[in-house]
N, C-alpha and C positions, 0 to 999 in steps of 0.2 A: 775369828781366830786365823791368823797367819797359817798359811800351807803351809806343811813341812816340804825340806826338797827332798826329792830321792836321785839315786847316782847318776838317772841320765838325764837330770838338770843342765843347765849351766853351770859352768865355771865359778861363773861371778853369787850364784848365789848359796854354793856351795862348800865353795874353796876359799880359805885364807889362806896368803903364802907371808911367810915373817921373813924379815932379814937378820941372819941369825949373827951376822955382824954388829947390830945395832948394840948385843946383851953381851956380858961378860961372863956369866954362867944360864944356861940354860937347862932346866928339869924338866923328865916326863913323868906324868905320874898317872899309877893305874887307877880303876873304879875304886872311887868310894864310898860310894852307893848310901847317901845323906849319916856316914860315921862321921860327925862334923868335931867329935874329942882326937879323932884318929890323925884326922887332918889338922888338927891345931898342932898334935902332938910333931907330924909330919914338917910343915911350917916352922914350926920353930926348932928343929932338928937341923933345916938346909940354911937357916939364917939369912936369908935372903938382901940381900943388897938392892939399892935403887936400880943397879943398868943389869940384874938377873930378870929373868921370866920364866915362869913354871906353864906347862903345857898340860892339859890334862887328855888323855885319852876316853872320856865320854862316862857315860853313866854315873854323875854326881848326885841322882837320888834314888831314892825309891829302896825300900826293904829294911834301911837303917833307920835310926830313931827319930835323927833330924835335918831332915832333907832342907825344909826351907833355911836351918843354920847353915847350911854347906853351900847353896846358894848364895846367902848375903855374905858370907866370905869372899867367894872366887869374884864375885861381879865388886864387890866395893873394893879391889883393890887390880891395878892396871896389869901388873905386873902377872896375873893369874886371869890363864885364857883356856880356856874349854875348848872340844869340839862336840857335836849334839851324839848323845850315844844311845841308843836302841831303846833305855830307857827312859831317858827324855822324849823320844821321838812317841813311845807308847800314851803319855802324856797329853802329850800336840794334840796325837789322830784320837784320843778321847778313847784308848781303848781302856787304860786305867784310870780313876774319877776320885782321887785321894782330898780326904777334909783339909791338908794340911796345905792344899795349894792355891796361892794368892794370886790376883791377877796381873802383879807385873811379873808373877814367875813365869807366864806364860811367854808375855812377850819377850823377856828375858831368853828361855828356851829357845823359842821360834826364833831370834837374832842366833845360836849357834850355827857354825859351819860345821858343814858335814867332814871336811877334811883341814886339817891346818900343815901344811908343809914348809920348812924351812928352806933360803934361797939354794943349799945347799945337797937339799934330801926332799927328792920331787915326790908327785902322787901320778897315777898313773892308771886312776880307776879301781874298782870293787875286787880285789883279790884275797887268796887266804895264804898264811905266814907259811907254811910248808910248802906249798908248791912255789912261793913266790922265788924269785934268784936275780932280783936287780935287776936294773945298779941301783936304785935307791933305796936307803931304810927307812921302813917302816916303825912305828914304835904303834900297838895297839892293844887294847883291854878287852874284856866281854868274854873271853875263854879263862876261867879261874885254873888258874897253875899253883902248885905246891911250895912253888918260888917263880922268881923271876926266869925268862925263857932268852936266851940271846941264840940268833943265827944271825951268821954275817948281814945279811940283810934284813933282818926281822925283829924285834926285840918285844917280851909279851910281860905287858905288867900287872895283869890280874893279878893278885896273889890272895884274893878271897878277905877284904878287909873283914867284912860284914859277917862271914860266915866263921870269924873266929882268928884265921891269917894274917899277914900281915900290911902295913900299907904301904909302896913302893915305891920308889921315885928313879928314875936314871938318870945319873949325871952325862948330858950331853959332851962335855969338853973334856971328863976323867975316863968316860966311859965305866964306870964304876956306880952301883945299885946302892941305895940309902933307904932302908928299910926301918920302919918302927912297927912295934907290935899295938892291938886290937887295944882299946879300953874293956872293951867287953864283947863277945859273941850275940848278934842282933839275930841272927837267920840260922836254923840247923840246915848244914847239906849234905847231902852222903859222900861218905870218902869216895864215891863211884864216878861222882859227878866234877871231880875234883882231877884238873890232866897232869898225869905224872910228867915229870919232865925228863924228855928220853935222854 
């Protein structure tokens, strides 16, 4: 099994950087946590064009119904790129051991980057979206918000697919959030666990 990297890797085996010039529209979109009707429904919402790319902010399995469908999505088309999210990474280091995972999901997972930043919006190491104050934005998942979270430099796009919520996308170039609702509720979580958006 491929090592996973952790943040004080290298660069290179870490980081992807895009040239955000290359697309004509580019989307961030939050966990989806294997809701693969969520993300169809999502997809075909932003209509995506040959020179768009969608970015995902990590955790594309685990807790939803069908993790390997949301996998053979994102990897069989170019234009949809991941980076490795907490519960990918859970995966890698064997700490969860799911019937439903094949063995190019592995290598699949293990080729994610830990960070993808555009030529435009750097990274700059392990930080969290309240203390953080630039200059670059950040766009990331893994804390389920009640909606979408924007600060000048921060933008959070959990919005709890799985647990009922919604699934999120930002439009990079409008600056404006493109939201579609659940198929179905996969996971209960308590409204406690849920960060209100201040």
């Amino acid at each position: 099994m491929t090592p996973v990297p952790k943040f004080g890797d290298t660069v290179e085996k870490a980081h992807r950087r895009i040239d955000s010039t290359a697309y004509e529209k580019i989307y961030v979109v939050g966990d989806v946590h294997g809701s693969r009707a969520a993300l169809e429904s999502l997809l075909s919402a932003l209509e995506l064009g040959d020179d768009d790319v969608v970015v995902f902010v990590g955790d594309l399995v685990r807790k939803g119904p069908d993790s390997p469908g949301v996998i053979d999505i994102v990897r069989s088309d170019d234009r949809l790129l991941s980076v490795r999210g907490n519960n990918e990474a859970k995966l890698l280091r064997g700490d969860k051991d799911p019937d439903w995972l094949r063995d190019g999901d592995v290598a699949y997972l293990a080729s994610l980057p830990m960070v993808i930043s555009f030529d435009d919006a750097g990274y700059d190491g392990p930080f969290w979206y309240e203390d953080y104050d630039g200059p670059y934005r950040v766009f990331f998942g893994h804390t389920v918000h009640e909606c979408p979270v924007e600060y000048e430099h921060a933008v959070g796009l959990d919005t709890g697919c799985v647990y009922g919520g919604t699934l999120t996308a930002y439009d990079y170039r409008r600056g404006a959030f493109i939201t579609v609702d659940p198929t179905a509720t996969h996971q209960d979580r308590s409204s406690e666990k849920i960060a209100a958006v201040p």
